[in-house]
Phi, psi and omega in degrees: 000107156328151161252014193261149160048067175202175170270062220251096170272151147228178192229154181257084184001311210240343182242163158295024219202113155239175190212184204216121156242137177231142165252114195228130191243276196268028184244317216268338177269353172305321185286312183310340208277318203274347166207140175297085180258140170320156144322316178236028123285334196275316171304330187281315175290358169263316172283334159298327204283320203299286205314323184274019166272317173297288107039277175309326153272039183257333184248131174243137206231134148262063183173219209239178157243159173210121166276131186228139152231110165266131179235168157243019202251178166317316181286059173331287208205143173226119183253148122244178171185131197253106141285186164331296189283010176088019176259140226223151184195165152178177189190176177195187208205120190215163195253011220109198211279171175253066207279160181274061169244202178290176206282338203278324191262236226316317173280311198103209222244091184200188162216147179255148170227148175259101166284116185251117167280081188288159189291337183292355181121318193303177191197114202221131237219126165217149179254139175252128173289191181244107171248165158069186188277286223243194184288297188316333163290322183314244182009320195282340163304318217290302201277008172283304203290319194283299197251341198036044186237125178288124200218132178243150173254125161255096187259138173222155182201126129282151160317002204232322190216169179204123172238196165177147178249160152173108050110071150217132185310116187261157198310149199301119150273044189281329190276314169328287155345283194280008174275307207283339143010254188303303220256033152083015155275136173290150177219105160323138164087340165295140334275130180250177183234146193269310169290325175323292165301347192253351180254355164285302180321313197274355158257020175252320177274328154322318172248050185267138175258181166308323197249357141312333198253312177301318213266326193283157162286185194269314183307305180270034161250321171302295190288342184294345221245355174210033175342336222253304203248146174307109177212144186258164191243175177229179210262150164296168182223132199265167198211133168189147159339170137162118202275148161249028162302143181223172164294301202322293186294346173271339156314294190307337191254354163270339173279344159251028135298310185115152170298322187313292214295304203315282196295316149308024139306280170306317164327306206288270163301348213110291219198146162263122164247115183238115188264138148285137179303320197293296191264343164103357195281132165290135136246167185234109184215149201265172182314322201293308190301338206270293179312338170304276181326311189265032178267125179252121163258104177265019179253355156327068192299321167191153202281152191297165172304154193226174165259126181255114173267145171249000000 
């Protein structure tokens, strides 16, 4: 089985505990390709892209997520963002040096939120406080707290790859279990302690390094790290680059500027010029295109093309 640039849930046969492994290669270098980042801006955007892949299966949504950190520290503001379908994007914005300390000396005085875009419109919002050293404590809090599901993150991030693990005690089935008991079906693993497994598992998971959580597949990582325990893998969920950027959403979003500000603009400059961060993509538009927007044509189908530099 490959591992780049993918998604992997398993499960513990026998436990209550399930888990997510991601891997990210050539997605993580399309983004690195698109920006210079400092050494420990780069580790921060990287554990971020990992978690919120992580993250995402847990909920099922149809349209994205975006993981944020605004800080006042050296790190200003850090994006990622996930669709459904596994399309992956992010960036980030920094000040002076960047140091490898804890989230309070690389952010400052900040928060992280997670957001969700459903395609129908809705839209559902949570704040993660800055706990802990890193973003995986933070997160393990948040979902203790939250979720009341006890949960771990494992993040690993390179110049080259990016992986992440990661972990949760799923709600107690124990009373199911002793119904079907009593009622004289074998039930593997009765009676177990729920805190026992979950503090075994995670200490079993602990002791996974870097070039093991990179280089091994999800089947031989499982068994080195649970040798012990039954666990089934699920089908991969493949992960790749891609901006949603469109000419279309940056039109929509210059037409609730006003025609007015827009030609004065086209006054100044010339030309509207708009880059996306995430991918660096230019768009470009002349008076025609501008006077194009606010024009109603009802015998129209769709507006003509405009140009895009790349």
């Amino acid at each position: 089985m490959s591992h780049e640039d993918q998604l992997v849930r398993f499960n513990f046969d026998d436990l209550d505990i399930r888990g997510e492994l991601v891997y990210l290669n050539e997605s993580w270098s399309q983004i690195l390709l698109r920006h210079d980042y400092p050494p420990n801006v780069r580790t921060q955007l990287g554990e971020a892209l990992a978690a919120l892949v992580l993250l995402s299966a847990t909920i099922k949504y149809d349209g994205n997520m975006i993981l944020q950190v605004q800080g006042s520290g050296p790190l200003k503001r850090l994006v990622v963002q996930v669709t459904h379908d596994g399309q992956v994007r992010g960036l980030a914005r920094w000040q002076g040096f960047v140091p490898a300390g804890r989230l309070p000396e690389v952010y400052g005085e900040g928060r992280i939120i997670i957001t969700i875009f459903k395609a129908s419109g809705e839209q559902y919002q949570s704040i993660v406080g800055m706990e802990g050293s890193t973003l995986a404590d933070a997160l393990n809090v948040y979902f203790h707290q939250s979720e009341q599901l006890p949960s771990t993150f494992r993040l690993f991030s390179t110049s080259t790859r990016i992986a992440g693990l990661f972990l949760q005690q799923l709600p107690d089935s124990r009373s199911a279990k002793e119904q079907l008991l009593s009622e004289g079906a074998a039930v593997p693993g009765l009676p177990r302690d729920r805190l026992e497994d979950w503090n075994r598992v995670n200490i079993l998971a602990s002791t996974v390094d870097l070039s093991e959580m990179l280089m091994l597949p999800p089947e031989h990582l499982l068994l080195r790290l649970f040798h012990e325990e039954r666990v089934s893998l699920h089908a991969p969920k493949p992960i790749r680059f891609s901006c949603t950027c469109s000419r279309r959403k940056v039109e929509d979003t210059l037409v609730s500027l006003g025609q007015s500000e827009l030609e004065d603009v086209l006054r100044t400059e010339g030309k509207i010029e708009v880059d996306c961060e995430f991918c660096q993509q230019r768009y470009l538009l002349g008076a025609a295109d501008v006077a194009r927007l606010f024009t109603v044509d009802p015998d129209a189908t769709s507006p003509p093309p405009g140009t895009v530099l790349h």
